[in-house]
N, C-alpha and C positions, 0 to 999 in steps of 0.2 A: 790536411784540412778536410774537415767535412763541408759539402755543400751540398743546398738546395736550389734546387732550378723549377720555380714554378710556370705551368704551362704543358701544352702536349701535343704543341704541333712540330712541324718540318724546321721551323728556327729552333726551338728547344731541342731538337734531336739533333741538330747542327753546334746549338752552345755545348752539348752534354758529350758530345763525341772531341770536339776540340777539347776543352777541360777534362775529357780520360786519358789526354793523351799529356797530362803536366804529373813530372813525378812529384808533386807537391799537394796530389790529391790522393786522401783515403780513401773516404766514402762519397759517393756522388746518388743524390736522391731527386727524383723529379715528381713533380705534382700533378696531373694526374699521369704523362707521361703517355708515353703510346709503345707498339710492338717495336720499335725501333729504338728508343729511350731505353728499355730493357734489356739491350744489349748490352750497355756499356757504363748500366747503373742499376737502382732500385726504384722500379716505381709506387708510385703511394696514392692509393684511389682516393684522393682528396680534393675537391674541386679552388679554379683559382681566386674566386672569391671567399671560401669559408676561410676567416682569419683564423677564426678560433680553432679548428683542427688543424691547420700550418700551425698555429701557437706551439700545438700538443703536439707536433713531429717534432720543429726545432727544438721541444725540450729535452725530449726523450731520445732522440739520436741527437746528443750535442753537437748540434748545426753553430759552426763558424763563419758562412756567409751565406747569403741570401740573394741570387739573381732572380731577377721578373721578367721572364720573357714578353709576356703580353701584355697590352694597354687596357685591358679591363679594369683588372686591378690596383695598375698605378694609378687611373683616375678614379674608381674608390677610395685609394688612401692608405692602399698598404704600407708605405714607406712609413705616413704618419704615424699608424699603428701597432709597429716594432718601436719606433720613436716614443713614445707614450707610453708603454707597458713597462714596466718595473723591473720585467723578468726579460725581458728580450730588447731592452735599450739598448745595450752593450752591443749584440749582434748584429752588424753591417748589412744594409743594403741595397745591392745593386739597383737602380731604380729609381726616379725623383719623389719629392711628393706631391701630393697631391696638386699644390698648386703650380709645380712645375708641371704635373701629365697635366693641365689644363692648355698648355702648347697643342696638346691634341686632340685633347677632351672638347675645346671651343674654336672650331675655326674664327669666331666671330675677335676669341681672344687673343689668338694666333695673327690675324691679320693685324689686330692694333699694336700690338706686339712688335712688328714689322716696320711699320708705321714710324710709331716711337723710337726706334732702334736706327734710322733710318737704312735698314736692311733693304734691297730691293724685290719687288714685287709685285703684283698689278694692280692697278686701282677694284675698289669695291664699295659695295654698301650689305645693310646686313635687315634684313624683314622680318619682322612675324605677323602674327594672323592679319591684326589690323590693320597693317600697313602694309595690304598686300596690293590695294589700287596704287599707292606708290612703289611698288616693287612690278607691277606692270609698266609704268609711265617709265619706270627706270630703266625696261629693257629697250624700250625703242629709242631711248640714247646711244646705245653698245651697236659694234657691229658685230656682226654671226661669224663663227659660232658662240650661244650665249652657254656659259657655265654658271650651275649652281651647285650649290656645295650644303648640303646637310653639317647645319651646326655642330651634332652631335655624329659620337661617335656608331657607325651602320658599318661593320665588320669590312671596310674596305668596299661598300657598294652603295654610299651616299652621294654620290659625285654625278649629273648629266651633265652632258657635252651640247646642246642639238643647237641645230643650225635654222631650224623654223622657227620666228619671231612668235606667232601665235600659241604653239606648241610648246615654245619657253615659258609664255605667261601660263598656260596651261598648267603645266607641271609646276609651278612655283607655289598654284594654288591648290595643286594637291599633296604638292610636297608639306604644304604650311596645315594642308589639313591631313596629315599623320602616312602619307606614303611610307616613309622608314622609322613611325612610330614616334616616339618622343625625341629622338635624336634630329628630325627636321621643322620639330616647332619653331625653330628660328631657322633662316636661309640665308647664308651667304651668297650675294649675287658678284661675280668680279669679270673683270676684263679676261680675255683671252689673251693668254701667251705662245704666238708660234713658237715653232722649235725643235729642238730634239729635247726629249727628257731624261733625265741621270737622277741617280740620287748620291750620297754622299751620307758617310757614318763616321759619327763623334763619339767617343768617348772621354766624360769628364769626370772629373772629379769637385766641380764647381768651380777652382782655377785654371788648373793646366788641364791639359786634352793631349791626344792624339787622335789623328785622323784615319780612317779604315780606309784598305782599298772601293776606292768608287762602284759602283753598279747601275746596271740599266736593267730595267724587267719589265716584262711584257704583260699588262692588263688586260685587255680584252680575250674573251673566249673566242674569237672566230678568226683565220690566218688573216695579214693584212691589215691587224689592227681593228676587225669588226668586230659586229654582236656586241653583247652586255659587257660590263665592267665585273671582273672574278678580283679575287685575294691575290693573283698573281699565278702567271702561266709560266714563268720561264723565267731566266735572267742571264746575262753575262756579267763578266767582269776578266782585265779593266775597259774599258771604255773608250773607244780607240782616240776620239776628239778631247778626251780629259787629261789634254796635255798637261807639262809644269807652269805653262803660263795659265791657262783657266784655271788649272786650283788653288794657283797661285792668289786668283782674283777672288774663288772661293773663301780662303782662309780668312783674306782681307777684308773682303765687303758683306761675310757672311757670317764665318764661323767666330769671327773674333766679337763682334760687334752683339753678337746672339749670346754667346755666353757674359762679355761685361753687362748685357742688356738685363740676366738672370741676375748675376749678381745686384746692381746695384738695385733692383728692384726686390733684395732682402729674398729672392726664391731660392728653398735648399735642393740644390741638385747633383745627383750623385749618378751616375748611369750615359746610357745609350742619349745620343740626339742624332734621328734619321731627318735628312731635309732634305725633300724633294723636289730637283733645281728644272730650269728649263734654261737650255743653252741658244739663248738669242741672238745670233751675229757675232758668239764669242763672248757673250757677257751673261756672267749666272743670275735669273732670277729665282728669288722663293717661290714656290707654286704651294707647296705645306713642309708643317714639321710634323714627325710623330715620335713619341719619346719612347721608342723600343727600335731595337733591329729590324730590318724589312723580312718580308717572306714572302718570296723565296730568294730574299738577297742575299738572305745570311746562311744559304745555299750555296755563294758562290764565291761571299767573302769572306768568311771564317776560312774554308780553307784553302787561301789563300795571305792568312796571318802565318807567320815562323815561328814568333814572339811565342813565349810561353805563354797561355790565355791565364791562369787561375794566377801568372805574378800580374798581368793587366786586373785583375778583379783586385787581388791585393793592393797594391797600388791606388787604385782608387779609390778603396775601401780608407787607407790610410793617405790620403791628399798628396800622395808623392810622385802623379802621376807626370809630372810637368820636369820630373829626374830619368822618364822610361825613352827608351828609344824603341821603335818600332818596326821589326822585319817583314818586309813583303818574299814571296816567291811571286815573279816576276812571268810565269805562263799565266796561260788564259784560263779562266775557268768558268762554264757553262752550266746552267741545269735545265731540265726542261721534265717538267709537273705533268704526272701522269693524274687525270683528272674521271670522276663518277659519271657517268652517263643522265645527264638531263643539268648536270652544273653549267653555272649557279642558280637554276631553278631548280624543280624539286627531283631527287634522286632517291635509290633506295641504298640500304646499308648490310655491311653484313655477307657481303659480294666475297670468296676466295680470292686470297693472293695468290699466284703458282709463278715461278721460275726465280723467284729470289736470287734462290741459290744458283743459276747458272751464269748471272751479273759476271762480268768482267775487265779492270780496268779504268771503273768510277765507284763512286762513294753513293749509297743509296741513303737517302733520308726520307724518315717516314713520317707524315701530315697526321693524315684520317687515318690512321689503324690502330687495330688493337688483336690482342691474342685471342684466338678462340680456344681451348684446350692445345692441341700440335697445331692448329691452322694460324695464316695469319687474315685477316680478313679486314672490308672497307670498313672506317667509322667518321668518313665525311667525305665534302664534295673533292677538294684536293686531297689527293691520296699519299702520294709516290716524287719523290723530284729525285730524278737522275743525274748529278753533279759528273761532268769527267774535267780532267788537266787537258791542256793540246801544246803547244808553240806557237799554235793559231788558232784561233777565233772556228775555224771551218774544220780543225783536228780535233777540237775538244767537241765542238756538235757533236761531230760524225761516231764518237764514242759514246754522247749521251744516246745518241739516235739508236744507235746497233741496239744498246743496253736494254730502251724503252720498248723496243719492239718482242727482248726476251720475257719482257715480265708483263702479265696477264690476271686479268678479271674480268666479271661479265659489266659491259657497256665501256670497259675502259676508251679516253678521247684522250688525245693531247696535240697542242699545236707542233707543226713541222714548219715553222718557220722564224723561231726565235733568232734573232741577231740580222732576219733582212734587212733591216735601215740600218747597219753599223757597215 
C-alpha cells in the first residue's frame, strides 16, 4: 500500500514510524513531514491545509489511503473533500468530516453533544460578546477554580484555569474580545472537575472500535504542574489507576454512548476519537474530545500497539474493524519533550540539533524539526520527545532522562518531573 500521512509534528513521526514497521506498506509519504518523518518515508513540502496539492500527490503517487494526523484540517473538511471529488472518492480516509471534527472544532458543540448523549461531564454554559455581563453574573455561581475554555480551536493553549473570581470575569472579557483570536469569540464557561486526568484513544470505523492503550500527559510548562498551558510536555502510558474496572466504566458510559450518539446523529466518522477523562472518585468524566491522536500521547501509545498499524487503517478504511483484535505490549512507556527556549511564548528557530546519534535504548520522535543541508535544526516550540520502554514507570523515565540529557540545542528546557502524580 501506498500512504499518506498528512501533518509534521511528533504524532505524525510516531504514526509514520509505526506503519514503516507493517510489511503491507510500500510507500509511506508525509505532508509536510519534519527531519524525523524522513527517515522512514518521503516527505512532501506540501502544507496541511492546501487540498488541492494533497489532490496532486495522491494522484501522482497512487496514494491508497489517507491518515490526518492534525485537527486543522479535519475541521476544514478534508475528509469532505476526498468525499466530493470525482477522482479521489474511491480513496479512504482516515479522519472524520467535517462535521464529525466539530467534536473538536466547537467545545460549545462538544458539550451539547455530551449532554444529549447523556455522557458525563461538568455542567456549563456557553457566552459571546453580548452576553458577557451574563457570563460575569455566571461566574459567581461556580466555585474556584473557574475554567474557560475557547470555543475554537487555539493550538492546545485556549483553556484558563484561575482561581480569582474577578480575574475570571476579567479574562472572559478579554477572552470574548479576541485573546486567542477568532477561536474565543464564543467562551465556554464550565464547572470544575477535581481529579486525576487520563485521556483514552478510539479508534473507529463509525461502528466497531478499538480502544488504544490509555495515557496521561503533562500540560503545563513549569515542574509541579505550573506556568502556562503548552501542546504537551511529557506523557506516560499505561496509567497506573486505569484499571479493568475504570475502563470498564470508560467503554460503558463513554465510548459506547459517544459513538451510537455519532451515529445516530447521521455524522460520517472514520478515524481517531481522543477523549480527555478526569478520574473523580473512580468514576470517568468527559473534560473534551479531540478527533485526532494526542501529542505527545501517540509518543507513548503507538509504541505501545503489537497489532499491525496499516491492517488497523485498513480495517477501518473497510468497516471491519469490530472483526480486529488488539495487541498491547504490557511495559511502560514514557516520553518527555525536549522543548525551545522561551516556549510557549516566543522562541527563536533554526537552533542545531547535536547528539542525535549518541541516543540509546528509546525511540526519538521529532516535533519542530526540519533538515538544514547535513544538520538537523529547531522549527518550533516542541522539538524532540524522548520515548523509552521500562517494567516500570521510574525504568522507562530514567532511560528517557539519560537520553534527554544526550541531545542538545541552544536554550533547550524540559520538565524533569513527568509521572509525579502517578
Amino acid at each position: 500500500m501506498n500512504i499518506l500521512i498528512i501533518g509534521g509534528g511528533g504524532r505524525e513521526h510516531a504514526l509514520a514510524w509505526k506503519m514503516a514497521q507493517s510489511p503491507q506498506l510500500e510507500k509511506l509519504f508525509i505532508a509536510p513531514g519534519n527531519a524525523g518523518t524522513a527517515e522512514v518515508g518521503t516527505n512532501v513540502p506540501i502544507g496541511v491545509e492546501d487540498f488541492e496539492g494533497i489532490k496532486e500527490l495522491v494522484l501522482k503517487k497512487g496514494i491508497d489511503l489517507v491518515v490526518v494526523g492534525p485537527e486543522v484540517p479535519l475541521v476544514a473538511g478534508v475528509a469532505d473533500f476526498f468525499k466530493e471529488d470525482p477522482e479521489l472518492k474511491e480513496i479512504p480516509v482516515i479522519g472524520p468530516s467535517k462535521a464529525g471534527a466539530e467534536l473538536e472544532g466547537s467545545k460549545d458543540i462538544a458539550k451539547t453533544f455530551m449532554l444529549e448523549n447523556d455522557i458525563p461531564t461538568g455542567g456549563f454554559r456557553t457566552f459571546i460578546d453580548y452576553t458577557v455581563s451574563e457570563g460575569r453574573h455566571y461566574l459567581t455561581k461556580l466555585k474556584p477554580p473557574y475554567v474557560l475554555k475557547a470555543d475554537g480551536l487555539a493550538a492546545g493553549k485556549g483553556v484558563l484555569i484561575i482561581d480569582n473570581l474577578e480575574e475570571a470575569q476579567q479574562e472572559l472579557e478579554n477572552m470574548l474580545n479576541g485573546k486567542f483570536g477568532e477561536a474565543s469569540r464564543k467562551v465556554v464557561v464550565e464547572e470544575y472537575l477535581p481529579g486525576i486526568e487520563l485521556s483514552v484513544f478510539v479508534l473507529t470505523d463509525g461502528k466497531g472500535y478499538v480502544i488504544f492503550p490509555e495515557a496521561k500527559d503533562y500540560k503545563r510548562i513549569g515542574e509541579g504542574d505550573t506556568g502556562l498551558n503548552t501542546g504537551g510536555m511529557g506523557a506516560v502510558s499505561p496509567v497506573p489507576f486505569a484499571d479493568d474496572k475504570f475502563m470498564k466504566k470508560v467503554e460503558e458510559r463513554i465510548v459506547k454512548p459517544t459513538i451510537e450518539g455519532l451515529k445516530s446523529d447521521g455524522v460520517d466518522y472514520k478515524g481517531f476519537i481522543f477523549i480527555g477523562l478526569m478520574n473523580r472518585d473512580g468514576d470517568p468524566y468527559v473534560i473534551e474530545y479531540n478527533v485526532r491522536m494526542g501529542d505527545p500521547e501517540s509518543e507513548v501509545v503507538l509504541p505501545r500497539i503489537k497489532t499491525d498499524f496499516v491492517e488497523l487503517m485498513k480495517a477501518t478504511a473497510e468497516n471491519r474493524l469490530s472483526e480486529m483484535e488488539i495487541e498491547f505490549d504490557h511495559r511502560t512507556v514514557t516520553t518527555v519533550m525536549l522543548v525551545s527556549g522561551g516556549y510557549p511564548g516566543s522562541y527563536e528557530k533554526g537552533k542545531e540539533i547535536t547528539g542525535l546519534d549518541k541516543v540509546e535504548e528509546c525511540v526519538v520522535f521529532h516535533a519542530g524539526t526540519k533538515s538544514d543541508g547535513d544538520r538537523t535544526v529547531t522549527n518550533g516550540g516542541r522539538v524532540i520527545a524522548v520515548s523509552s520502554y521500562g517494567d516500570t514507570m521510574k525504568e522507562a523515565l530514567e532511560k528517557s532522562y539519560e537520553n534527554a540529557e544526550k541531545i542538545n540545542f541552544e536554550g533547550k528546557y524540559y520538565r524533569k518531573d513527568i509521572g509525579f502524580d502517578l
